[in-house]
TORKOL-4160 file (C-alpha; in steps of 0.2 Angstrom, whole numbers, padded with zeros to 4 digits, m for minus):
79
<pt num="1" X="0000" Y="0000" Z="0000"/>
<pt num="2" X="0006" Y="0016" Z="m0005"/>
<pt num="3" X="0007" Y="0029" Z="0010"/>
<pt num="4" X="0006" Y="0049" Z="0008"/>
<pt num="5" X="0013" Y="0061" Z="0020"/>
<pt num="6" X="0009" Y="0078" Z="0017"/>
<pt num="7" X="0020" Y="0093" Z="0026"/>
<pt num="8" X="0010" Y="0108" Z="0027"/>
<pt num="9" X="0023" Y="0124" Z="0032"/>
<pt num="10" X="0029" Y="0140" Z="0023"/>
<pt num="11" X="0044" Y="0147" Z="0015"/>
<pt num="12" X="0055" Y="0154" Z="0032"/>
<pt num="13" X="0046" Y="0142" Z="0045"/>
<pt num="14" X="0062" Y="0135" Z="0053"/>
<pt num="15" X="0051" Y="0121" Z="0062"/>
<pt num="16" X="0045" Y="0118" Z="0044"/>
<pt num="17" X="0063" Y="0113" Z="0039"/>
<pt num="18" X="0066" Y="0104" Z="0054"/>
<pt num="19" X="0051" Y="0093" Z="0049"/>
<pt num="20" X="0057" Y="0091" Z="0033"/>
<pt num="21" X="0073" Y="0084" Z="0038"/>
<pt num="22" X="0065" Y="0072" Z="0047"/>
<pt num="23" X="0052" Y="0068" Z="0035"/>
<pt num="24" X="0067" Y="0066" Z="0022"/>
<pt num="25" X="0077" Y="0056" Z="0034"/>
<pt num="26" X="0063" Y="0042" Z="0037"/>
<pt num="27" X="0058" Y="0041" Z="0018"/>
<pt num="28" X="0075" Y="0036" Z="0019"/>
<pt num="29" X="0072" Y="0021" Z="0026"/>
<pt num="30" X="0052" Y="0019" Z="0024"/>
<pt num="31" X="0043" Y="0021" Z="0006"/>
<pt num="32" X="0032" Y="0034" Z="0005"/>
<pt num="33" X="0028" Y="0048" Z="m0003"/>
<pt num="34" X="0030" Y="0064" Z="0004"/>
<pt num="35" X="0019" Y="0080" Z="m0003"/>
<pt num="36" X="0022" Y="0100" Z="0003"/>
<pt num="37" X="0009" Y="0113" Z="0004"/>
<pt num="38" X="0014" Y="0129" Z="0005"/>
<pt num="39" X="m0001" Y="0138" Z="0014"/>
<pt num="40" X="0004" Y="0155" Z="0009"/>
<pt num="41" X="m0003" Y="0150" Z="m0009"/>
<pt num="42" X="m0020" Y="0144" Z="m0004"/>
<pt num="43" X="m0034" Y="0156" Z="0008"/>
<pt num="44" X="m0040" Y="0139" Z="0016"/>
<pt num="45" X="m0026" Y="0130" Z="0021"/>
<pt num="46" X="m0019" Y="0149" Z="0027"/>
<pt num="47" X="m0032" Y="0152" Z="0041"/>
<pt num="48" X="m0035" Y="0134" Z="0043"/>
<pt num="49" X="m0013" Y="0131" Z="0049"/>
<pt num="50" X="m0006" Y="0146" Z="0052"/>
<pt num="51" X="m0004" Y="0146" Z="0068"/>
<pt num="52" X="m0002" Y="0127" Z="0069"/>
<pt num="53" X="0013" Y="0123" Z="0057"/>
<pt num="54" X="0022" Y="0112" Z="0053"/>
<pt num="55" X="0007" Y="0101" Z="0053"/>
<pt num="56" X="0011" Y="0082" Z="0046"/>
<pt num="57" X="m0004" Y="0073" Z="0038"/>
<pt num="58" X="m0004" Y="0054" Z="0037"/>
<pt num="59" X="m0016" Y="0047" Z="0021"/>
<pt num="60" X="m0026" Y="0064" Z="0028"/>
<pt num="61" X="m0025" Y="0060" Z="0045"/>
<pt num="62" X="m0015" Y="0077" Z="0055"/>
<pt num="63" X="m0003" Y="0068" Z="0065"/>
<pt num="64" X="0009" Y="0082" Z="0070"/>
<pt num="65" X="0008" Y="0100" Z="0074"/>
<pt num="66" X="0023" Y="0111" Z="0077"/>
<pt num="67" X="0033" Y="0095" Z="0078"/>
<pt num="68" X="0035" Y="0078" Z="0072"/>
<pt num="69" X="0036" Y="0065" Z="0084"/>
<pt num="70" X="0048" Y="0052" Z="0072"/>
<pt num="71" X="0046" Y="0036" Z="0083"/>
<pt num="72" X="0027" Y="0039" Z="0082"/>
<pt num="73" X="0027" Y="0043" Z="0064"/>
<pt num="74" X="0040" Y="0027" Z="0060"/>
<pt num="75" X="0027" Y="0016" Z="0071"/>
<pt num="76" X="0014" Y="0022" Z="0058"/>
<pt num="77" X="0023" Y="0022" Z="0042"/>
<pt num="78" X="0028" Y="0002" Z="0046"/>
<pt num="79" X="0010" Y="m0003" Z="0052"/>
């Protein structure tokens, strides 16, 4: 089965890039694909995670707000 984790952030969020590197650093080891959403180029997902990013969504479950818990989302990804 074919997992999608979706990083929601903005350009200049440094706990967005920490959440990448940690995203990149399990899709290193785990197969999945991994999709960014910029909400500064959509209304909705602007007021919807602006206060809340880095938010980390699982096959469109939220997961992770302001930090990715990397065990918890490893335990996930293997299930």
């Amino acid at each position: 089965m074919s997992r999608t984790v979706v990083l929601y952030g903005r350009p200049g969020c440094h706990l967005c890039d920490d959440a990448r590197e940690t995203l990149e650093r399990l899709r290193a080891e785990l197969a999945f694909a991994l999709e960014e959403r910029d909400i500064e180029q959509d209304d909705e997902l602007h007021r919807r995670y602006l206060e809340r990013i880095p938010v980390v969504a699982l096959d469109g479950e939220e997961l992770f707000d302001w930090f990715v818990d990397e065990d918890e989302l490893r335990r996930r990804l293997a299930a």
